[in-house]
N, CA, C and O atoms as a printed pandas DataFrame, in Angstrom:
     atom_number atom_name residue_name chain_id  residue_number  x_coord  y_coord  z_coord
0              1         N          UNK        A               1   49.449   37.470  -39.995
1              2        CA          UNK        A               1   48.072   37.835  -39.780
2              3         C          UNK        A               1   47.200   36.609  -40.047
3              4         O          UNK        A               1   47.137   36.074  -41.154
4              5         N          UNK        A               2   46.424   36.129  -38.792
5              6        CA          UNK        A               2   45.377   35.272  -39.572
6              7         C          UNK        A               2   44.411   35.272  -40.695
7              8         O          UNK        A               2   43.674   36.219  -40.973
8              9         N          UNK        A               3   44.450   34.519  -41.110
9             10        CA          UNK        A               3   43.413   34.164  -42.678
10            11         C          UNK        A               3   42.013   33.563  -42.045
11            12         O          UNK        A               3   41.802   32.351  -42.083
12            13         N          UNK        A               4   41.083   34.472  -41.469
13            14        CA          UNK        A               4   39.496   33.838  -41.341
14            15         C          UNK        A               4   39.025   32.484  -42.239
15            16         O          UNK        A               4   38.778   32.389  -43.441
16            17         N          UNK        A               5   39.007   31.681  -41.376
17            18        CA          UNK        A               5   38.343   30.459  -42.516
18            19         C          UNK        A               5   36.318   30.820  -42.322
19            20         O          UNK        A               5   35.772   30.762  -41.221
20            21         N          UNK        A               6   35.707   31.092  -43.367
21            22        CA          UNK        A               6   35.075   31.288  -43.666
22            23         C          UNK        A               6   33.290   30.649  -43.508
23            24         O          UNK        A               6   32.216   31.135  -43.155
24            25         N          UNK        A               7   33.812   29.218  -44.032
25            26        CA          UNK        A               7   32.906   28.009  -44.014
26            27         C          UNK        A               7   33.624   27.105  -43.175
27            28         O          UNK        A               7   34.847   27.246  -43.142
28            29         N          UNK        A               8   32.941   25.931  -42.284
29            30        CA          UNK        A               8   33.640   25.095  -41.994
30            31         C          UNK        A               8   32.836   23.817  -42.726
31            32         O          UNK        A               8   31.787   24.303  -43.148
32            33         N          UNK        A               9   32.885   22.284  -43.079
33            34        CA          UNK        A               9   32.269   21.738  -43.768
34            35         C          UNK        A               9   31.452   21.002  -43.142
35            36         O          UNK        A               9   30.883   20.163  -43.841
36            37         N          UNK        A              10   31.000   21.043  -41.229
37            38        CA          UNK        A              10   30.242   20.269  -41.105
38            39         C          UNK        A              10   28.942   20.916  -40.654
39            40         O          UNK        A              10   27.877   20.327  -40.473
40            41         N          UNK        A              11   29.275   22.703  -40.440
41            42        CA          UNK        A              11   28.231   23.326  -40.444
42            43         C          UNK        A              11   27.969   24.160  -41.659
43            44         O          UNK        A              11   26.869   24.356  -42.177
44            45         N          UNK        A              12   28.877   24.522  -41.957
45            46        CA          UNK        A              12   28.666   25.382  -43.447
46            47         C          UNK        A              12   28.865   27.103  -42.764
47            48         O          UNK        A              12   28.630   28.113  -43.427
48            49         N          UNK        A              13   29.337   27.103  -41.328
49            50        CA          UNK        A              13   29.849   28.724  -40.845
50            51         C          UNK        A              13   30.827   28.470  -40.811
51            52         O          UNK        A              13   31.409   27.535  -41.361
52            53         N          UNK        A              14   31.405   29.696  -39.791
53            54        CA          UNK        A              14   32.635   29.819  -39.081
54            55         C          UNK        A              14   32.365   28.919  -37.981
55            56         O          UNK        A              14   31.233   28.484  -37.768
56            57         N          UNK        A              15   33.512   28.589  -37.180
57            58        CA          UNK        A              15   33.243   28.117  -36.376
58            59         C          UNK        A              15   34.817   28.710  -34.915
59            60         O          UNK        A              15   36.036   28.625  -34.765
60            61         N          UNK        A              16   33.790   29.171  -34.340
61            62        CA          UNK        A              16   33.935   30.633  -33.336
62            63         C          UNK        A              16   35.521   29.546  -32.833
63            64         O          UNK        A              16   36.651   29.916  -33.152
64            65         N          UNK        A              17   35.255   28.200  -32.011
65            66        CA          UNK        A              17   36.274   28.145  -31.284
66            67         C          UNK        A              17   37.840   28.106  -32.065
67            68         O          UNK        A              17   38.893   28.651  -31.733
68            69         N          UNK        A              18   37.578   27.401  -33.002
69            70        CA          UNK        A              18   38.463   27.268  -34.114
70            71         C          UNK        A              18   39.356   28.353  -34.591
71            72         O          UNK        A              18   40.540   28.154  -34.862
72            73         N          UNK        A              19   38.620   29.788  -34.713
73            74        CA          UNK        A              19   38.983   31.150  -34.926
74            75         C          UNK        A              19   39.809   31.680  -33.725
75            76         O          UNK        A              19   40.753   32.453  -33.886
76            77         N          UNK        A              20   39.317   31.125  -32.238
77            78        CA          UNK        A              20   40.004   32.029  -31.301
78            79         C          UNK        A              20   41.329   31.597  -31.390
79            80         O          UNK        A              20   42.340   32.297  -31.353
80            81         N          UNK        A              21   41.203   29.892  -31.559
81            82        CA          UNK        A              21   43.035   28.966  -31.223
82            83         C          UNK        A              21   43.698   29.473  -32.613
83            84         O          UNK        A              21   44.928   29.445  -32.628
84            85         N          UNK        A              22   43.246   29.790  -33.420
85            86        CA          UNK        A              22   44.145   30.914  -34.735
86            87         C          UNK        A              22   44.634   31.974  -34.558
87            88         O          UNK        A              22   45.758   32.330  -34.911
88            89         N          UNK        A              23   43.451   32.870  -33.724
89            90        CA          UNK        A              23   43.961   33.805  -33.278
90            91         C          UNK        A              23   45.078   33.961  -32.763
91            92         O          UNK        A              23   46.139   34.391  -33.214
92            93         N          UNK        A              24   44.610   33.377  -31.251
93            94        CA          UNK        A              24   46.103   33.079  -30.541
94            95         C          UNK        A              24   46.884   32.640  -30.870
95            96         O          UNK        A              24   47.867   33.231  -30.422
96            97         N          UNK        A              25   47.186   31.755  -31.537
97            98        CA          UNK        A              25   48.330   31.626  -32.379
98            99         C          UNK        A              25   49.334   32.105  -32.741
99           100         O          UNK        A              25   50.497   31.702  -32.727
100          101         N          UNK        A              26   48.517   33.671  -33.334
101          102        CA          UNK        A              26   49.133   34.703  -34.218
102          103         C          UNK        A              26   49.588   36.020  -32.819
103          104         O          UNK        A              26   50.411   36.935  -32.831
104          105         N          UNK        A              27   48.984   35.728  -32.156
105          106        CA          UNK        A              27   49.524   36.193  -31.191
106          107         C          UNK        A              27   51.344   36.355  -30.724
107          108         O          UNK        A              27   51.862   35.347  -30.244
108          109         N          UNK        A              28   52.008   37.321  -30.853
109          110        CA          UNK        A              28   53.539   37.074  -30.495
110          111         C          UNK        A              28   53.914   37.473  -28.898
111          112         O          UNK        A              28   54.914   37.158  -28.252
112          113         N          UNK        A              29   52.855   38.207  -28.534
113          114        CA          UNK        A              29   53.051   38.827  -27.140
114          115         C          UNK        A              29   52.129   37.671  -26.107
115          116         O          UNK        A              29   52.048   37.937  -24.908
116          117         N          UNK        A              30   51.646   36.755  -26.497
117          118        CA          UNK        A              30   50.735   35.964  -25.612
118          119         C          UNK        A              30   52.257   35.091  -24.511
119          120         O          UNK        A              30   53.267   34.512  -24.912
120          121         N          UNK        A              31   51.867   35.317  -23.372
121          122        CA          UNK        A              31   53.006   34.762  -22.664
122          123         C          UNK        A              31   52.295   33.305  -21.804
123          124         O          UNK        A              31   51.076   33.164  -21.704
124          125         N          UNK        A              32   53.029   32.577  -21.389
125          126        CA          UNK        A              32   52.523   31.384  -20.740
126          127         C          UNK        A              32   51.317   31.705  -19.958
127          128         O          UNK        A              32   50.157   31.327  -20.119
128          129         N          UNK        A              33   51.899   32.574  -18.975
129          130        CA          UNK        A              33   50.725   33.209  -17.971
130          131         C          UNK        A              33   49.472   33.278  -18.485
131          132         O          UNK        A              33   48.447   33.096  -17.828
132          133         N          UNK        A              34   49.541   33.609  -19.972
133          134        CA          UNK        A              34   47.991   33.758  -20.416
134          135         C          UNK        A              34   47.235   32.736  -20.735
135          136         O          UNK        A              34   46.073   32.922  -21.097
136          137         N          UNK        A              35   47.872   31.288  -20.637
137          138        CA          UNK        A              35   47.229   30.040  -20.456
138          139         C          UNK        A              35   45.897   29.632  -20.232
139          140         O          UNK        A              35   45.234   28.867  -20.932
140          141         N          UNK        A              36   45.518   30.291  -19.051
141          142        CA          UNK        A              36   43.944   30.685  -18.379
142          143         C          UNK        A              36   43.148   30.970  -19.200
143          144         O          UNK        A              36   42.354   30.230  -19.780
144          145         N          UNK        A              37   43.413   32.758  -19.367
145          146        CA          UNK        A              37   42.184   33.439  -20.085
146          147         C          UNK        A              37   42.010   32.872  -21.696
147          148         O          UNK        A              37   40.929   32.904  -22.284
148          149         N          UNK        A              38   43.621   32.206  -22.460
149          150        CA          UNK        A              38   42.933   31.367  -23.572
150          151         C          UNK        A              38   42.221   30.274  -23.502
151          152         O          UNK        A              38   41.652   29.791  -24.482
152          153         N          UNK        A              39   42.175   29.607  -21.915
153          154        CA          UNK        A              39   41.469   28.338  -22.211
154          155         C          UNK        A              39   40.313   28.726  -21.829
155          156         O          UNK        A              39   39.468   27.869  -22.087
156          157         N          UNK        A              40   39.876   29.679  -21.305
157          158        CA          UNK        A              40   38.888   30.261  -21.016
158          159         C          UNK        A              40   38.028   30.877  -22.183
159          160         O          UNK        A              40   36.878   30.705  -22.587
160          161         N          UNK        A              41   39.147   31.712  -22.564
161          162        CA          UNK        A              41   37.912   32.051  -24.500
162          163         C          UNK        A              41   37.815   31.191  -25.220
163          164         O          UNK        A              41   37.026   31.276  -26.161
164          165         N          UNK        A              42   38.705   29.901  -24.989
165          166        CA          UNK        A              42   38.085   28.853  -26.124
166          167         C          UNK        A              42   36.734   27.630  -25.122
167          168         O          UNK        A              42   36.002   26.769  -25.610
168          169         N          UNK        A              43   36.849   27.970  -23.973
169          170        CA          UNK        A              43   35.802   27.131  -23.703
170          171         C          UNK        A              43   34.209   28.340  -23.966
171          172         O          UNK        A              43   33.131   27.858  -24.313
172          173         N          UNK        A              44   34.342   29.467  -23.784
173          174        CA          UNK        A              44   33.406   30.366  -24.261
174          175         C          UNK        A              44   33.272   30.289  -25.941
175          176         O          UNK        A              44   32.251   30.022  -26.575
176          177         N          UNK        A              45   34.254   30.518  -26.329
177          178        CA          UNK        A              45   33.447   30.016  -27.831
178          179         C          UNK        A              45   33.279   28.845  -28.343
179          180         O          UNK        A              45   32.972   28.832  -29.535
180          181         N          UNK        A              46   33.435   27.393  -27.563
181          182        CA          UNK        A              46   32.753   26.576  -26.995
182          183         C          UNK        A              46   31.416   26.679  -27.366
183          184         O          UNK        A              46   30.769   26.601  -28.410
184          185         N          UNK        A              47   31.210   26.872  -26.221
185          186        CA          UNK        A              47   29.552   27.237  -25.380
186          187         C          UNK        A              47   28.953   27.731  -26.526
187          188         O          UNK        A              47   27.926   27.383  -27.108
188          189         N          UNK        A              48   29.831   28.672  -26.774
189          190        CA          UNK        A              48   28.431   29.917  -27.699
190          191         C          UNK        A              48   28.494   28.928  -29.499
191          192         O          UNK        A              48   28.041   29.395  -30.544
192          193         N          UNK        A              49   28.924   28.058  -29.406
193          194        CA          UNK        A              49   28.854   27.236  -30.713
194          195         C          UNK        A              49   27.799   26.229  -30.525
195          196         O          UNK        A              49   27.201   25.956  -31.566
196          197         N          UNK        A              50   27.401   25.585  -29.432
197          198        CA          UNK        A              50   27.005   24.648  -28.491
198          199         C          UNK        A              50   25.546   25.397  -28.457
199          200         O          UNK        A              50   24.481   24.780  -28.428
200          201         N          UNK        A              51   25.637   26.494  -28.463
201          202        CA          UNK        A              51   23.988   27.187  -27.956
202          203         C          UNK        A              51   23.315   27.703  -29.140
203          204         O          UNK        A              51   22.130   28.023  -29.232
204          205         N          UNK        A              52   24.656   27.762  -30.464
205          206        CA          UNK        A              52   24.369   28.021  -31.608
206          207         C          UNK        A              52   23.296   27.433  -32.503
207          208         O          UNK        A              52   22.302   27.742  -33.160
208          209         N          UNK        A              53   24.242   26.164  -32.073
209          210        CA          UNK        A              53   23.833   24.832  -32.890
210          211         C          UNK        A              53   22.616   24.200  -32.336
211          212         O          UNK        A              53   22.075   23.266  -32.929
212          213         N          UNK        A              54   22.032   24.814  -30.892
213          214        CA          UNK        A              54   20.884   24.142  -30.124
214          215         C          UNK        A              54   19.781   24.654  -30.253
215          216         O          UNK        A              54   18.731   24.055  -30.021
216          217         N          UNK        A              55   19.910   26.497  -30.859
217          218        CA          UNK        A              55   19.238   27.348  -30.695
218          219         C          UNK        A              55   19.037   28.323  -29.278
219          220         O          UNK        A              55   17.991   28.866  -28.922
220          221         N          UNK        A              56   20.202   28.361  -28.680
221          222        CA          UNK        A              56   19.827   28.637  -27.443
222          223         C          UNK        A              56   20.328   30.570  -27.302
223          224         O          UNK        A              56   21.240   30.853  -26.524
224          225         N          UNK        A              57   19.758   31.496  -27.967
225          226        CA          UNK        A              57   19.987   32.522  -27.877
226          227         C          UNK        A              57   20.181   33.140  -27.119
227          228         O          UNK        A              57   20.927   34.104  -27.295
228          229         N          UNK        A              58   19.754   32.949  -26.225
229          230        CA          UNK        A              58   19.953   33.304  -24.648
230          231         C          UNK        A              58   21.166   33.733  -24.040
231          232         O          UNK        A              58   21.628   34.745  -23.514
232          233         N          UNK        A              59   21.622   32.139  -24.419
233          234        CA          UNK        A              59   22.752   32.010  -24.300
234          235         C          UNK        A              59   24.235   32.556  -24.797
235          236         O          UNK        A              59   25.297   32.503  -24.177
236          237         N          UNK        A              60   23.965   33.103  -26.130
237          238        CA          UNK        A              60   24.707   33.277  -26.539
238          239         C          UNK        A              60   24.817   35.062  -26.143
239          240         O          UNK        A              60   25.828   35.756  -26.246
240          241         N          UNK        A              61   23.633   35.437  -25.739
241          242        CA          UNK        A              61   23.574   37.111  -25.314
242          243         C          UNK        A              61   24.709   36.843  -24.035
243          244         O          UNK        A              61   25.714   37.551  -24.087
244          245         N          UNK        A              62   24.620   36.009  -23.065
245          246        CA          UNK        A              62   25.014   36.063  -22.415
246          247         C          UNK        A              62   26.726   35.782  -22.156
247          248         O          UNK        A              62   27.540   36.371  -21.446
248          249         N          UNK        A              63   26.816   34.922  -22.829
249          250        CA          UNK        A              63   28.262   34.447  -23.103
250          251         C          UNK        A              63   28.758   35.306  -23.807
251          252         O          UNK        A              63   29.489   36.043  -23.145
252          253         N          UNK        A              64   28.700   35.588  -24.961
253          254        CA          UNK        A              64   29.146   36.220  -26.186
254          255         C          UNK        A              64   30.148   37.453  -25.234
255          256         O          UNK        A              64   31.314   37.117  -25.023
256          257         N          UNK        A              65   29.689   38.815  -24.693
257          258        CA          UNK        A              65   30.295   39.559  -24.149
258          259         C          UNK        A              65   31.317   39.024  -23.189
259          260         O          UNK        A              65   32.373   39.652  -23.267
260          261         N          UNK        A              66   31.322   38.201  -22.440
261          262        CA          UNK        A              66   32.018   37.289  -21.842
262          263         C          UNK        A              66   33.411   37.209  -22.914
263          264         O          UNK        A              66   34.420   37.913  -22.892
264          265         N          UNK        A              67   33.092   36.207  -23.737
265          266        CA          UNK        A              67   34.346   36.095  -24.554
266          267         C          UNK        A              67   35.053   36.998  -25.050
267          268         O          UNK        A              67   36.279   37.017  -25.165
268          269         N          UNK        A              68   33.865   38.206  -25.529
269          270        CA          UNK        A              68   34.889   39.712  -26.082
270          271         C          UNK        A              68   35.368   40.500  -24.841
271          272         O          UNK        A              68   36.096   41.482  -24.982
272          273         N          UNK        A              69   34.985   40.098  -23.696
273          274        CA          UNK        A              69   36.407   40.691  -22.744
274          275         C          UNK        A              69   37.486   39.730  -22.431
275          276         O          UNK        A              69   38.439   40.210  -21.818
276          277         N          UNK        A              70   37.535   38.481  -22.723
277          278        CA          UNK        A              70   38.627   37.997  -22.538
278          279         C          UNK        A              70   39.658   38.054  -23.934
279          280         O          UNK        A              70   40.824   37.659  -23.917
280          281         N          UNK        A              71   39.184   38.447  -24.752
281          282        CA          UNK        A              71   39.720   38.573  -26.102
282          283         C          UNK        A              71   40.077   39.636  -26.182
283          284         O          UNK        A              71   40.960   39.709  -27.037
284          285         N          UNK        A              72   39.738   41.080  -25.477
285          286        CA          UNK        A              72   39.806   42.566  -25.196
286          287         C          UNK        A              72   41.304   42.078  -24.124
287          288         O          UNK        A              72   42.277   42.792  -24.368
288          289         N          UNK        A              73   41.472   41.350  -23.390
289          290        CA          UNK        A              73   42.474   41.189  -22.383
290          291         C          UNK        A              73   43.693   40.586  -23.188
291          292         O          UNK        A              73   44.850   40.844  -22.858
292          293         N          UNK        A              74   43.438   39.920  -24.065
293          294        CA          UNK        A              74   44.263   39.235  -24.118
294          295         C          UNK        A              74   44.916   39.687  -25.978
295          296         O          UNK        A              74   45.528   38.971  -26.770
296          297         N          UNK        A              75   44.489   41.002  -26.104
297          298        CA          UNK        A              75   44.886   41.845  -27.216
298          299         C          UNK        A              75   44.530   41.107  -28.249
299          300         O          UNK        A              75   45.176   41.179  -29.295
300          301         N          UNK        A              76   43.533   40.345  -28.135
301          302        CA          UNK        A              76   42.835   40.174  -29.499
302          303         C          UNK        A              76   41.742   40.482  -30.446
303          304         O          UNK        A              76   41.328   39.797  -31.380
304          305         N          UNK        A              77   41.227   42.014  -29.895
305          306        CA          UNK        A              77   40.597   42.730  -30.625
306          307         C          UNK        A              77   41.366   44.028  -31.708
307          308         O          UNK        A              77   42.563   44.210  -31.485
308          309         N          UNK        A              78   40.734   44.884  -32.814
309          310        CA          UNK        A              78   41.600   45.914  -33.089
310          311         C          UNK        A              78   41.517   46.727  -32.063
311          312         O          UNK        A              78   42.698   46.637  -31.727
312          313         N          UNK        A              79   41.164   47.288  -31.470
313          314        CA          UNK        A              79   41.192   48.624  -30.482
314          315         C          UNK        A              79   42.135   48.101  -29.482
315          316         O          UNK        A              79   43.127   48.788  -29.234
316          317         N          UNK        A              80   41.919   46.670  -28.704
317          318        CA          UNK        A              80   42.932   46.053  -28.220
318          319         C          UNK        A              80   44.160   46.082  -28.492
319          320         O          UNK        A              80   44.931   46.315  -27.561
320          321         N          UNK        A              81   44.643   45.880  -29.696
321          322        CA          UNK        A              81   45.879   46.192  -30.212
322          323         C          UNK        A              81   46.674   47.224  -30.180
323          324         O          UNK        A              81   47.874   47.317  -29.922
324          325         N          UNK        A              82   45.483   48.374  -30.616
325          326        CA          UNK        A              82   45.989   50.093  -31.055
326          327         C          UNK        A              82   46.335   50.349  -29.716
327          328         O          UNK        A              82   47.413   50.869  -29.426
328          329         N          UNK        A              83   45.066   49.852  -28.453
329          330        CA          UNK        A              83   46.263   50.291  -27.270
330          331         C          UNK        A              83   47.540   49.649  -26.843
331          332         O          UNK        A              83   48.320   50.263  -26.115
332          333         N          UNK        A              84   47.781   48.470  -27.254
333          334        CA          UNK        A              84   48.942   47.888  -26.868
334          335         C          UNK        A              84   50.165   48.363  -27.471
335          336         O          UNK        A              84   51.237   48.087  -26.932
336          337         N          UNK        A              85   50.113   49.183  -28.741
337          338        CA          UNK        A              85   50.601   49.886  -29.203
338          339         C          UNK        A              85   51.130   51.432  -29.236
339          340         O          UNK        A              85   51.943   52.069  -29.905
340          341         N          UNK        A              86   50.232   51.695  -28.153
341          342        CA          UNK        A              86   50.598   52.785  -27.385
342          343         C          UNK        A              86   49.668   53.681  -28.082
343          344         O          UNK        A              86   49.947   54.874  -27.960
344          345         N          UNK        A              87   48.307   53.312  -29.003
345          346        CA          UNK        A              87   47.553   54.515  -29.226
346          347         C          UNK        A              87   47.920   54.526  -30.941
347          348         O          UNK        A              87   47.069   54.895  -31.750
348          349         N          UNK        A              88   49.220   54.097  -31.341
349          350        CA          UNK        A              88   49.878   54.088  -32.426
350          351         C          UNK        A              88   49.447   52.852  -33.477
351          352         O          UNK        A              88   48.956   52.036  -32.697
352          353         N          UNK        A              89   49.359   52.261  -34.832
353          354        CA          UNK        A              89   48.994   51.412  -35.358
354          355         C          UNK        A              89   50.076   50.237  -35.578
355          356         O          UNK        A              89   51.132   50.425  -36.183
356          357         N          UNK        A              90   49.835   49.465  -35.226
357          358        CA          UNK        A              90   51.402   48.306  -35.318
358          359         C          UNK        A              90   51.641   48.271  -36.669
359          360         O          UNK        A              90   50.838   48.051  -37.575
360          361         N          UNK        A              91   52.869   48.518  -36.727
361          362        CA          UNK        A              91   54.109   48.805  -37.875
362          363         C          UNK        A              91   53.206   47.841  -38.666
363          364         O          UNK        A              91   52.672   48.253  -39.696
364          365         N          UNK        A              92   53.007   46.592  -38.247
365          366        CA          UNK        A              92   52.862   45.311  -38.976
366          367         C          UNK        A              92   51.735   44.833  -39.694
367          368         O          UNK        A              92   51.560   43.786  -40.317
368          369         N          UNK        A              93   50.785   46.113  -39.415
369          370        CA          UNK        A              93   49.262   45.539  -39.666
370          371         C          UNK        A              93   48.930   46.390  -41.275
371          372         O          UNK        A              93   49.678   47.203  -41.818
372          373         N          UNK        A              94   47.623   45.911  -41.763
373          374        CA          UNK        A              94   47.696   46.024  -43.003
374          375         C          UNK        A              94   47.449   47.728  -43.054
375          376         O          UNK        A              94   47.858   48.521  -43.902
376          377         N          UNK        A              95   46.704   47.962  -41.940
377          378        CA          UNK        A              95   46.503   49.478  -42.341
378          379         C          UNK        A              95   47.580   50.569  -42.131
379          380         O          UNK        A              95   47.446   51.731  -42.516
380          381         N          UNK        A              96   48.793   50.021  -41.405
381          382        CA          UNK        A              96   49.966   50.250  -41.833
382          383         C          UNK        A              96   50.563   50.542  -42.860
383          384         O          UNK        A              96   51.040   51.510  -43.451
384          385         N          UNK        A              97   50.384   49.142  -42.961
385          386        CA          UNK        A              97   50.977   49.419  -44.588
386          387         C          UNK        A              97   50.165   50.172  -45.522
387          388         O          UNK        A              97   50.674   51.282  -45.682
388          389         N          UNK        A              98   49.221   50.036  -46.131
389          390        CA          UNK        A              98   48.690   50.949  -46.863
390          391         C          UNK        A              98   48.846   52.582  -46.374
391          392         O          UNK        A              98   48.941   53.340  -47.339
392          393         N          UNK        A              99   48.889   53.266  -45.003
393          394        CA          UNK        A              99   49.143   54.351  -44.897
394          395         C          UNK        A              99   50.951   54.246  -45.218
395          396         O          UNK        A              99   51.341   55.305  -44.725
396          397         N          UNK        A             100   51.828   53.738  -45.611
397          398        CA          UNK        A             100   52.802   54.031  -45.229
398          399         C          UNK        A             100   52.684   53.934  -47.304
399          400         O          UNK        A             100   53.351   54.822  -47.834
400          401         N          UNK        A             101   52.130   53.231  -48.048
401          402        CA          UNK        A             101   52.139   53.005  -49.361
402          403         C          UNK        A             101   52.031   54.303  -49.794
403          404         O          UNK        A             101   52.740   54.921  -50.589
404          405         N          UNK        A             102   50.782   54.741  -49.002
405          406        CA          UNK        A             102   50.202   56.486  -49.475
406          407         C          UNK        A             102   51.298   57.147  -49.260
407          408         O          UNK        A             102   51.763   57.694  -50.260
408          409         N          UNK        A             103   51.856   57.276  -48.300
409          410        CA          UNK        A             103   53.185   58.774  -48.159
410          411         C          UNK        A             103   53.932   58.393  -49.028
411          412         O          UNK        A             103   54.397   59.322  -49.689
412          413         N          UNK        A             104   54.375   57.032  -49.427
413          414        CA          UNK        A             104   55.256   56.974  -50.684
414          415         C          UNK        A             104   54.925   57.480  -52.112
415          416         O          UNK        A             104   55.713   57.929  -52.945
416          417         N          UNK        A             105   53.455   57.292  -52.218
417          418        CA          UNK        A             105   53.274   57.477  -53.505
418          419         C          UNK        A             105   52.974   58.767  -53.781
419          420         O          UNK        A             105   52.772   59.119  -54.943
């Protein structure tokens, strides 16, 4: 599971593009084919860092949804997941585990 880095040290946020190439990362089902739509959400959270840092709000209304459907495609949201899962919660995720802690205890 990725670990959110929090601060970065030359802005003092997150920093959006940085988060998506983690994401994907952690990704096990991402197949070559999906090459595209990741270089595609990292040039969108790009942009929306770029419009951040410029003030360009606009921009970021506009982009922003942009990136959460390619991140929706490419099963990197939670709801994204639960369906890839068939509706079911992946064995692997934390809220897994904690429901599976409860029936034990």
């Amino acid at each position: 599971m990725a670990t959110v880095t929090r601060f970065d040290q030359t802005h003092d946020r997150v920093n959006l593009e940085q988060e998506v190439i983690k994401s994907v990362a952690d990704m096990q089902w991402i197949e070559p084919s999906d090459g595209a739509a990741i270089a595609l959400a990292c040039r969108y959270a790009r942009w929306i860092e770029i419009a951040t840092c410029t003030n360009l709000g606009r921009a970021v209304e506009q982009i922003g949804p942009r990136l959460e459907a390619v991140l929706i495609e490419l099963g990197a949201t939670p709801a994204a997941r639960l369906k890839i899962a068939g509706g079911r919660t992946p064995v692997n995720s934390r809220l897994a585990e904690l429901r599976e802690a409860r029936r034990g205890a």
